[in-house]
C-alpha positions, 0 to 999 in steps of 0.5 A: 899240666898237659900230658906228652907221650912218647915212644922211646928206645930203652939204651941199656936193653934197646927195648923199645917202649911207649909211655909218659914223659915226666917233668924230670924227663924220666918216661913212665912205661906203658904196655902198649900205644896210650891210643890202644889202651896202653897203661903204665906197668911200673916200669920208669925210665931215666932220663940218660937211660933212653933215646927218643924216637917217632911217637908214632908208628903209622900205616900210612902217612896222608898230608894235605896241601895248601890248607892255609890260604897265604901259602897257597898264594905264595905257592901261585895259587888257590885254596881248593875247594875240598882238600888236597890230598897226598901221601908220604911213606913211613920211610920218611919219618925221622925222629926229633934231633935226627938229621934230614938227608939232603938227596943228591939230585936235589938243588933246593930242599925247603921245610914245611912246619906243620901241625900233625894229628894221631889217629886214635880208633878206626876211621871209615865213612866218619862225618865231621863230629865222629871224625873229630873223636877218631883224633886222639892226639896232636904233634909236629911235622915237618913236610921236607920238600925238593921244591926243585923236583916238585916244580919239575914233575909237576906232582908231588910224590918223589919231591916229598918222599925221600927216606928222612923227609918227614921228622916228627914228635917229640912228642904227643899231647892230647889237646891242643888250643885252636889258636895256637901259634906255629912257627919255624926257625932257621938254625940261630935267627930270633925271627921265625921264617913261618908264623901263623895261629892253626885256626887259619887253616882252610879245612880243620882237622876234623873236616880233613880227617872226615874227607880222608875217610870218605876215601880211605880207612885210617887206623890207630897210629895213623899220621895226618899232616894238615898242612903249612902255613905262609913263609916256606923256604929253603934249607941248605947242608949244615943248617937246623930248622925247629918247628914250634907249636904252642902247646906242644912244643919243639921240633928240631932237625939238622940238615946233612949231605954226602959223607955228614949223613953216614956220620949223622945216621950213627950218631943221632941227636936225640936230646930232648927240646930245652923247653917241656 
């Protein structure tokens, strides 16, 4: 059975703890990030006792764009020739069964399903082998764009950096198939908007993680988004979108405007995906 680890919020202390989910939903308690060596302390978790929060807690996000070739030509486009780089703020991660923001001055908010890696050790100068092993773990993302903005500026940074843009988890696994299938859903509809294997991605994760540490350091916790598949499209007040990714499992947000998303912020979702 594959492993899934998570970063919780203790309700009854609101200590805030990483660990194992079990199959019972119960979490047993680690001493620190699984990545830096954390270990089980007897410590267990029930599953009413707990809310889910971000696995991970980065030093920065870096997200590539147009990794696979179908969205890119959606996009009006090409593949380029080594990635393309961006990056988020950690102010956009938002947790599973949290609600996306829809800004003010945004007219067009649309998802982006995407396969994210954790960082597990220090990465700096690593060819594609080394940086392979840097990679401790696999969750899912949603790269949440103002497409509107993005068209208008002509680069990327405001259009995907709002406070809420990038949800993730639930969870972490540690292995993941590389013909696993992503697909994202809109609220009830059977058909998923996006459906792709991960192995039709452009740059593998390992040659992505290599690129980015020609250029920066990562460091354990670190997230990195590796793109998005063919079949973005738009998200309005009041739907949910749920990414999957087999193997791991399901991510889901709803999507809040004005006066919903002072409610939403105070009462989150944080109820775990029906399917482990």
């Amino acid at each position: 059975m594959v492993q899934r680890y998570v970063r919780v919020k203790c309700t009854e202390t609101n200590n805030i703890y990483y660990g194992r989910l079990n199959l019972n939903h119960s979490v047993e308690v680690y001493n620190a990030p699984p990545w830096l060596g954390g270990d089980a302390i007897g410590l267990e978790l029930a599953a009413d006792t707990y809310q889910l929060l971000v696995p991970s807690v980065p030093s920065k996000i870096v997200a590539i764009g147009k990794n696979y070739a179908n969205h890119a030509a959606e996009m009006g486009g090409e593949v380029p020739k080594e990635p393309l780089i961006f990056l988020k703020p950690t102010t956009t991660l938002l947790a599973h069964g949290e609600s996306i923001h829809y800004p003010k001055i945004s007219q067009k908010l649309e998802y982006e399903g995407e396969l994210a890696l954790i960082i597990g050790e220090i990465c700096k100068d690593c060819n594609i082998p080394q940086a392979q092993q840097k990679i401790w773990g696999y969750t899912i993302a949603n790269d949440v764009t103002a497409r509107d903005l993005q068209r208008l500026d002509g680069q990327w940074t405001r259009a995907k950096s709002f406070d809420t843009f990038c949800p993730l988890g639930p969870w972490i696994v540690k292995e993941i198939d590389s013909e696993a299938i992503l697909h994202t859903f809109l609220n009830d509809e059977t058909e998923p908007r996006q459906s792709a294997p991960i192995s039709e991605m452009s740059f593998s994760p390992a040659k992505i993680v290599s690129f980015i540490s020609q250029i920066m350091t990562l460091f354990p916790g670190d997230i990195i988004l590796t793109g998005t598949p063919q079949g973005v499209g738009e998200m309005k007040s009041g739907d949910r979108v749920r990414v999957e990714i087999e193997g791991i499992g399901a991510l889901q947000n709803r999507i809040v405007s004005g006066l919903d998303w002072m409610a939403a912020s105070s009462e989150s979702d944080y109820r775990l995906p029906e399917k482990l």
